[in-house]
C-alpha positions in Angstrom: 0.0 0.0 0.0 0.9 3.7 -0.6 2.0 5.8 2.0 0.5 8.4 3.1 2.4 11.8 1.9 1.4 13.9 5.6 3.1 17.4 5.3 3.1 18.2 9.4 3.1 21.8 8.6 1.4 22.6 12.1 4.1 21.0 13.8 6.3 23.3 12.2 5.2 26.2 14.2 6.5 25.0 17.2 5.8 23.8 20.8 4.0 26.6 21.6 1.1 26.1 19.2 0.4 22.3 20.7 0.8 19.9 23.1 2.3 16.4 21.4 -0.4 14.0 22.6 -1.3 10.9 21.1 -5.0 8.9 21.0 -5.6 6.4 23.4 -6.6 2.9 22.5 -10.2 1.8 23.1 -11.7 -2.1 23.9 -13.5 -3.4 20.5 -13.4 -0.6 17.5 -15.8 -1.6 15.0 -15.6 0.8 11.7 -19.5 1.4 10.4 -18.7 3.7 7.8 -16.3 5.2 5.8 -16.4 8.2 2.9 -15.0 7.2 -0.1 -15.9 9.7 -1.9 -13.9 11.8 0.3 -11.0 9.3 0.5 -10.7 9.7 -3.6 -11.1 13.5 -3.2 -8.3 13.4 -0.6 -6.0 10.9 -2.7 -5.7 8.5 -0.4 -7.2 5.3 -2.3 -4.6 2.4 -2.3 -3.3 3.7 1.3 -4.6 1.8 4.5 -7.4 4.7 5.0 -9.9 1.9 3.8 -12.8 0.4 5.0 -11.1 -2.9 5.2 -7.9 -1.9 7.0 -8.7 1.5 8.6 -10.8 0.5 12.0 -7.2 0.4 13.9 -6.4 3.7 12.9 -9.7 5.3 12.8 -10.2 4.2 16.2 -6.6 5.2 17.3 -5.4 2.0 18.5 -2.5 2.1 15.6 -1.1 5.3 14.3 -0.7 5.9 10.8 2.6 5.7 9.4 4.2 9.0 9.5 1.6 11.0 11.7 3.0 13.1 13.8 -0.1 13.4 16.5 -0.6 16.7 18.5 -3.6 18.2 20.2 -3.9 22.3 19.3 -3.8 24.9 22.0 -6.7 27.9 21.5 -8.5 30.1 24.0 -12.1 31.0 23.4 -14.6 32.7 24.8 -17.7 30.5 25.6 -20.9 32.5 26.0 -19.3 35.9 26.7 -17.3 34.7 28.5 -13.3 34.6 28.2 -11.4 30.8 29.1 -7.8 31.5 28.3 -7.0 27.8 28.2 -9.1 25.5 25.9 -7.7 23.8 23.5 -8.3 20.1 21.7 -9.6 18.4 24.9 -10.9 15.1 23.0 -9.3 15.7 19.2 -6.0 14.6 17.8 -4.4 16.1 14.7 -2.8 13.2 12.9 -1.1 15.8 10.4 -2.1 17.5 6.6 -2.4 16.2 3.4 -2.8 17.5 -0.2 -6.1 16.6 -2.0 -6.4 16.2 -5.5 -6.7 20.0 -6.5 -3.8 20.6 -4.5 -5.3 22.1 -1.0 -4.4 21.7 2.3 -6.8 19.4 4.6 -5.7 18.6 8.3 -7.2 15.0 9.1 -8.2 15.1 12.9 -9.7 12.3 15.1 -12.2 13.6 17.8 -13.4 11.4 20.9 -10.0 10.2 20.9 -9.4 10.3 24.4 -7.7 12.5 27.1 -5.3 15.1 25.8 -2.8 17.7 28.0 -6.2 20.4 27.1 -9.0 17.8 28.7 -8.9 19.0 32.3 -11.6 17.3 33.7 -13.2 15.5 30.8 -12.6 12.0 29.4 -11.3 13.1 26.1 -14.1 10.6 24.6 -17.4 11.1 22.6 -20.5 9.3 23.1 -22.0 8.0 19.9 -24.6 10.2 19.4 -22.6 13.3 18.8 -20.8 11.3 16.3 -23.8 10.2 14.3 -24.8 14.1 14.0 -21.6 15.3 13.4 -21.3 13.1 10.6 -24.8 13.0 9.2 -24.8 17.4 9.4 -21.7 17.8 8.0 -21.7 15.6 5.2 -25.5 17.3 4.3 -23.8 20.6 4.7 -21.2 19.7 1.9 -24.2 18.5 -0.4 -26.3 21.5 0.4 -23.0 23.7 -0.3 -22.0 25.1 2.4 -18.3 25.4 3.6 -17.8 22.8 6.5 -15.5 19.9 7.9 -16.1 16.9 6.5 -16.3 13.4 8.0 -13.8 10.7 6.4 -14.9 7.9 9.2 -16.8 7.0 12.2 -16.2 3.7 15.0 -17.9 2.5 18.2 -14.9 1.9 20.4 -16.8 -0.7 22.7 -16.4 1.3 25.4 -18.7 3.4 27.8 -18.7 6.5 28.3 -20.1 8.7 31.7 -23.4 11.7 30.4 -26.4 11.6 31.5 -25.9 7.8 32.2 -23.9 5.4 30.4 -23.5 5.6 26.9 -21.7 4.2 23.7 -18.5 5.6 22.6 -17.7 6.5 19.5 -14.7 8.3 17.5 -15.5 10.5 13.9 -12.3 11.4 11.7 -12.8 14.3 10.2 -11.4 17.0 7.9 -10.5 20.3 7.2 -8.7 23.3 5.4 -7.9 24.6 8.7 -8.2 23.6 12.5 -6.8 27.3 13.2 -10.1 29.1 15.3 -10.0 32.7 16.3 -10.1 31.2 19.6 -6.5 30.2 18.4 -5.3 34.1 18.1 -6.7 34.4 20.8 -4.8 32.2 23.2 -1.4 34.0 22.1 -3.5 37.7 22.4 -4.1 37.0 25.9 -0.7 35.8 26.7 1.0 38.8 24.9 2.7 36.4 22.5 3.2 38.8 19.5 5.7 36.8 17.8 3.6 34.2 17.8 0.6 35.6 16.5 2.5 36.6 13.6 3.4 33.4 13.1 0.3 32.2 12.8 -1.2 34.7 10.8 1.8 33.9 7.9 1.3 30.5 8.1 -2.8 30.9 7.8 -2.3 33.7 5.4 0.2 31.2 3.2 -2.0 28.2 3.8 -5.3 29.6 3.3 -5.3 32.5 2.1 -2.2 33.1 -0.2 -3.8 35.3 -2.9 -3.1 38.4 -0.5 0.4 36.8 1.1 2.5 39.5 -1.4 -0.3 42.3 0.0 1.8 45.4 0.8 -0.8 45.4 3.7 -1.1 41.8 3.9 -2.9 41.5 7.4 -5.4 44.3 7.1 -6.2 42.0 3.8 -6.4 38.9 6.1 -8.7 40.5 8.6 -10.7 41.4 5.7 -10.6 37.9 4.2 -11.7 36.5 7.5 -14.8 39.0 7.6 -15.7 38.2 4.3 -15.7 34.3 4.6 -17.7 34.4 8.0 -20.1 36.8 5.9 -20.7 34.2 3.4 -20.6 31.7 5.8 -23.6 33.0 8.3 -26.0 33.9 5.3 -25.3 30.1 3.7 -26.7 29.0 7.6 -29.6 31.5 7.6 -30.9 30.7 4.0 -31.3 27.1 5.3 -32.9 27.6 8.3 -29.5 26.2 10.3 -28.9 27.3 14.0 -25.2 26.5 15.2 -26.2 26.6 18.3 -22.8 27.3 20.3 -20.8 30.1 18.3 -18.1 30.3 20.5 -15.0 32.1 20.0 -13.4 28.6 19.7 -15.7 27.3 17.5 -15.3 29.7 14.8 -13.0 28.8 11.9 -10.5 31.3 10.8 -11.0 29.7 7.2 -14.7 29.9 6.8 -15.8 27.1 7.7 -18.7 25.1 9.5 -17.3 23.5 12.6 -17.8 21.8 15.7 -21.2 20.9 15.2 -22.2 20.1 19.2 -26.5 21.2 19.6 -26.9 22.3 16.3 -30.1 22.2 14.6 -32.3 23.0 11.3 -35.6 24.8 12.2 -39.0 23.1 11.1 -42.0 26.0 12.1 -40.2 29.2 11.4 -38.7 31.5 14.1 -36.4 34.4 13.7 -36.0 33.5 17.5 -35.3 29.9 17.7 -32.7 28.4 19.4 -31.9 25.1 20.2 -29.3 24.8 22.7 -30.0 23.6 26.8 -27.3 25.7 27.5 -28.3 28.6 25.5 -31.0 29.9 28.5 -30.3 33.2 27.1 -30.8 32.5 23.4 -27.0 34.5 22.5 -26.9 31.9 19.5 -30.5 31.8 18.5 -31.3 31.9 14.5 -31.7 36.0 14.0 -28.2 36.3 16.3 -26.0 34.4 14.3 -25.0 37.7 12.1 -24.4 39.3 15.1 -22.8 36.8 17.3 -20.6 36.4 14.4 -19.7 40.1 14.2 -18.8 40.4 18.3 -16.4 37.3 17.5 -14.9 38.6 14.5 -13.9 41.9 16.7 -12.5 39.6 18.9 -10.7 38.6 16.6 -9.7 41.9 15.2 -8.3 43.0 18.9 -6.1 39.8 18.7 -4.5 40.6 15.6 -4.0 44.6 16.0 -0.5 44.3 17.2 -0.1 43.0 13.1 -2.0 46.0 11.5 -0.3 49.0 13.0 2.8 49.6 15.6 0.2 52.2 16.9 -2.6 51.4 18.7 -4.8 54.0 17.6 -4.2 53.4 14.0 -4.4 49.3 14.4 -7.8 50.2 16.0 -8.8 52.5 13.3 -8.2 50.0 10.8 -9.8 47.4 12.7 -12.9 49.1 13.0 -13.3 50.5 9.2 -12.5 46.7 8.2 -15.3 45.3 10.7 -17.5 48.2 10.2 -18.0 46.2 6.5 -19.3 43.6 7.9 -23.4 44.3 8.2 -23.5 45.9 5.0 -21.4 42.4 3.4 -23.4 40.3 5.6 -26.7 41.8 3.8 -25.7 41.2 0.7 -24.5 37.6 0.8 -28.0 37.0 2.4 -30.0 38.9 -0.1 -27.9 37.0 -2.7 -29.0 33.5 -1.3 -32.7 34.9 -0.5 -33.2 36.6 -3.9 -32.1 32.9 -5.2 -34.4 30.9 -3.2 -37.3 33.0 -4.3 -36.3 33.1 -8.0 -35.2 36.2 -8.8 -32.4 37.6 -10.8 -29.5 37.9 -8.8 -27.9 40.6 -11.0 -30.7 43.4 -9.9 -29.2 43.2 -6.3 -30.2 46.2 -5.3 -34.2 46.6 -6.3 -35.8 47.5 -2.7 -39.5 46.1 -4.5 -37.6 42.7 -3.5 -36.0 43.2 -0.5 -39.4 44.2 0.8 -41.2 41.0 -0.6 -38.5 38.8 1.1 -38.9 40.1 4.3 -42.9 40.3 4.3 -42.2 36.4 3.1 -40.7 35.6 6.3 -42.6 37.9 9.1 -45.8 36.0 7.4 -43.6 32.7 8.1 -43.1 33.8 11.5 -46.8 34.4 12.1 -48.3 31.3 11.0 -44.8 29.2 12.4 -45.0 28.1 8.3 -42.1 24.8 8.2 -39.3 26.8 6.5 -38.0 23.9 4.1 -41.0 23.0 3.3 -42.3 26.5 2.2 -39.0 27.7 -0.2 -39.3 24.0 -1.6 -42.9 24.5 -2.4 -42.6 27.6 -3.5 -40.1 26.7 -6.0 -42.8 24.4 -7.7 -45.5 27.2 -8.3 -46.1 28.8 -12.0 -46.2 32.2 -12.9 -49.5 32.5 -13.2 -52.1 31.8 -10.1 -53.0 28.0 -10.4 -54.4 25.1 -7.9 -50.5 24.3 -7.2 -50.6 27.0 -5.1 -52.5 25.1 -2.4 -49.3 23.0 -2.0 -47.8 26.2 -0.3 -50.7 28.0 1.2 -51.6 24.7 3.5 -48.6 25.7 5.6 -50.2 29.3 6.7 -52.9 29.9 9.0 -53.6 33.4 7.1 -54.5 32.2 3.8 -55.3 35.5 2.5 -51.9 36.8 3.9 -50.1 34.4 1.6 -52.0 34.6 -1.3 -51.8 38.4 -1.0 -47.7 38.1 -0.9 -47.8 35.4 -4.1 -49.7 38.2 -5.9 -46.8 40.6 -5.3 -44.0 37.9 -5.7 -45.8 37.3 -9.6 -45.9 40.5 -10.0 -42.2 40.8 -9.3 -41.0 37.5 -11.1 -43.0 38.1 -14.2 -40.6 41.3 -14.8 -37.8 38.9 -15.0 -36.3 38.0 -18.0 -36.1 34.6 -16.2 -38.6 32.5 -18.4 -41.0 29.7 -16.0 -38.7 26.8 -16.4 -35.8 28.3 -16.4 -36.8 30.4 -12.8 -38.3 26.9 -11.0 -35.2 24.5 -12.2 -32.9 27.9 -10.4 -35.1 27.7 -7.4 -34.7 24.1 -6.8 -30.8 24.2 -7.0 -31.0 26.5 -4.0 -34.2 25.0 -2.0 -33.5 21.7 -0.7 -35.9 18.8 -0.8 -34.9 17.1 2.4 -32.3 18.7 5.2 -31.3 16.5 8.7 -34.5 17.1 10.3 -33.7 17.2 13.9 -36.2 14.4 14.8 -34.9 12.1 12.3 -31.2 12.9 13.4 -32.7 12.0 16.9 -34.2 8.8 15.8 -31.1 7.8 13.7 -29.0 8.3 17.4 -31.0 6.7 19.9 -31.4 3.3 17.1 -27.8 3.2 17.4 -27.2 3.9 21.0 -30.5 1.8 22.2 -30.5 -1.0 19.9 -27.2 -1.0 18.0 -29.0 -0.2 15.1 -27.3 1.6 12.5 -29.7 1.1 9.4 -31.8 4.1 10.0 -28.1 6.1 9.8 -27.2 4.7 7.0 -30.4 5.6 5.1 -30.7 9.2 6.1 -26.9 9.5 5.1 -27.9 8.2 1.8 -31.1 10.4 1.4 -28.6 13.3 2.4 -26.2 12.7 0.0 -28.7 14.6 -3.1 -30.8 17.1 -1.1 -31.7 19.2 -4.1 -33.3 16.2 -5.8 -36.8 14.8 -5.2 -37.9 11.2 -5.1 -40.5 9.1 -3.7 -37.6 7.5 -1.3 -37.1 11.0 0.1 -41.1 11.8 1.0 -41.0 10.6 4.7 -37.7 12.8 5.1 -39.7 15.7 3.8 -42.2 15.4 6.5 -42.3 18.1 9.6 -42.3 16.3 12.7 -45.3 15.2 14.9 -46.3 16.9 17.7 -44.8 13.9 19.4 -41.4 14.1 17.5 -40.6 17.4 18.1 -37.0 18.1 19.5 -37.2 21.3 21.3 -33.6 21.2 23.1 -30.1 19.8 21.9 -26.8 18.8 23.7 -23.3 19.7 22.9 -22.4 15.9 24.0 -19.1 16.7 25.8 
């Protein structure tokens, strides 16, 4: 078999960035599933990532040849709050690798056990975590938004101590960057300048080295940052997605969807929803994510200042006009996806007439708690003209005459498109999803496999998942809002 070509380029940065821990070994690892389509996209066919000979190192009972293991130190603040020492308490960076267009990943196992950052946790993950993680972030990817991926997931045969005893598991996962502004953080609040410019280079020449030759390179990056967590957020809101624990430390410097804990997709709409048992407060409910993510990119910007100017005033300056940006980028990206999901032309960006029709869309939503997939994917089916496929949408609203009103005005709009019918529904449907991890299925797929071993329901959602934008009959039970009995009205983070 091939070996596997890991560059280490984390280690590189010295002891200071990590602590060199390894994963410890677990009872009876059993290997349920494994992503080959990632495993092509990250070249390593023919190497002993496989479903056949990968449980021992999946599960971290054998280390791969030439990893170089580490767990990464961050800070992070956690609900306001700041914890200057976090770090990968239950994750293990094996090392990076090059996929086939040439990009860096980092391939990480989490629930790996006890690292030097785990103070008074077990290092582990119970399965159920695992199962979302997976299933979320793999249906992230197909819906298109930026996220870690999942390569791999195990039971270890092992126990593990939450709200009783449940079964371990282990996902490996990928990304283009483990680096969190949580990770600038931890050298900010230690007064570590040279090593938050060490960092930013290597991020800056990793992920971002278009603006590496920038006479004003990290001005550039903090903009690069803000503009990526722009994109990011208004990806999240167009589907309805609620993080659920936007901590410092859980935000990707690269852009990405990470950490995946008590998130959720909404069914009845709610600009107010959260999810979370530990979000009493609702700080990371559905309408704050744009702002939450704002307040952490300023964090962020204070980390970095000592890069942008040797005077304070000036590096605050700058810091401010860069992040001052952000609401007025935010809005676009989300009027972009919006515009989109209600069919119209995305090159008339700026035509209030819409704007307003979007936003009566959803307080109407709102009122009659309307499912949100289920109304942009039925919406996406209508005709230009008013016809008895309209029911299809209008069953979801209490106000009928409310909705029918707004279609009026929608036609009205869409009709002075130079989008014909067919061209406007078949753009719609790339953008409004048939199915999405419903939180009750996800819940049913999880206590299957924790109560009865059972992993067939997994495997079947994961399937469904894997074309969201594409209806068939196979798919119509995973369209379905839940019962009043199937409801999930809290999720756990799992640690």
């Amino acid at each position: 078999m091939k070996s596997i070509q890991f560059t280490h380029s984390y280690n590189k940065l010295g002891s200071a960035f990590y602590s060199g821990d390894k994963p410890k070994s677990v009872s009876n690892p059993q290997l349920f599933i494994f992503n080959q389509e990632l495993q092509k996209e990250l070249n390593l066919h023919g190497t002993v990532l496989n479903f056949e000979d990968g449980m021992p190192y999946f599960s971290g009972n054998k280390l791969i040849e030439n990893s170089s293991p580490l767990a990464m130190a961050y800070s992070g603040h956690q609900f306001g709050g700041f914890s200057p020492q976090l770090g990968d308490g239950r994750a293990i960076l094996l090392g990076s690798l090059f996929d086939s267009s040439n990009f860096e990943y980092d391939l990480q196992l989490k629930g790996s056990g006890r690292t030097s950052y785990s103070r008074g946790g077990d290092g582990r993950s119970a399965l159920g975590p695992v199962l979302r993680e997976y299933i979320v972030s793999e249906a992230m990817a197909k819906l298109g938004v930026p996220t870690t991926r999942a390569l791999a997931a195990v039971t270890t045969g092992d126990m593990v101590a939450r709200e009783g005893m449940i079964p371990g598991g282990i996902i490996t996962r990928t990304s283009r960057s483990f680096v969190r502004v949580g990770t600038f953080q931890y050298f900010s609040s230690r007064n570590d300048l040279a090593s938050i410019k060490k960092l930013a280079d290597y991020v800056i020449a990793r992920n971002f080295p278009e603006i590496d030759n920038d006479k004003s390179k990290y001005r550039s990056f903090l903009r690069e940052v803000i503009k990526r967590q722009a994109y990011l957020i208004s990806k999240w809101m167009g589907l309805g997605f609620i993080h659920g624990v936007m901590n410092t430390d859980n935000m990707s410097i690269c852009g990405e969807t990470i950490d995946y804990g008590p998130c959720a997709f909404m069914d009845e709409f709610n600009f107010n929803k959260k999810f979370s048992f530990i979000d009493e407060n609702g700080r990371y409910a559905y309408s704050n994510q744009p702002h939450i993510a704002l307040w952490n990119l300023t964090r962020f910007a204070e980390s970095i200042l000592s890069l942008l100017s040797n005077d304070q005033k000036n590096a605050i300056k700058i810091a401010e006009d860069e992040l001052n940006v952000f609401p007025e980028l935010y809005e676009k990206y989300w009027l972009e996806e919006m515009r989109k999901k209600l069919g119209f032309e995305v090159s008339t960006l700026q035509n209030k007439e819409e704007k307003k029709i979007i936003d009566e869309l959803l307080n109407i939503m709102a009122e009659s708690k309307a499912d949100f997939t289920q109304t942009f994917y039925s919406l996406s089916n209508l005709k230009n003209s008013q016809s008895n496929g309209d029911d299809t949408l209008v069953r979801f609203f209490t106000n009928s005459k409310k909705i029918e009103n707004w279609l009026a005005d929608w036609r009205l709009s869409i009709n002075k498109s130079e989008y014909d019918e067919d061209s406007r529904i078949a753009s719609m449907k790339q953008v409004n999803p048939v199915v999405i991890p419903r939180n009750h299925q996800v819940e049913k797929v999880i206590r299957a496999a924790e109560d009865n071993n059972d992993f067939e329901p997994f495997f079947e959602l994961n399937t469904i998942l894997q074309s969201p934008y594409k209806f068939d009959q196979n798919k119509v039970k995973y369209m379905l809002a839940p019962k009043d009995s199937e409801v999930v009205q809290r999720t756990f983070c799992g640690t």
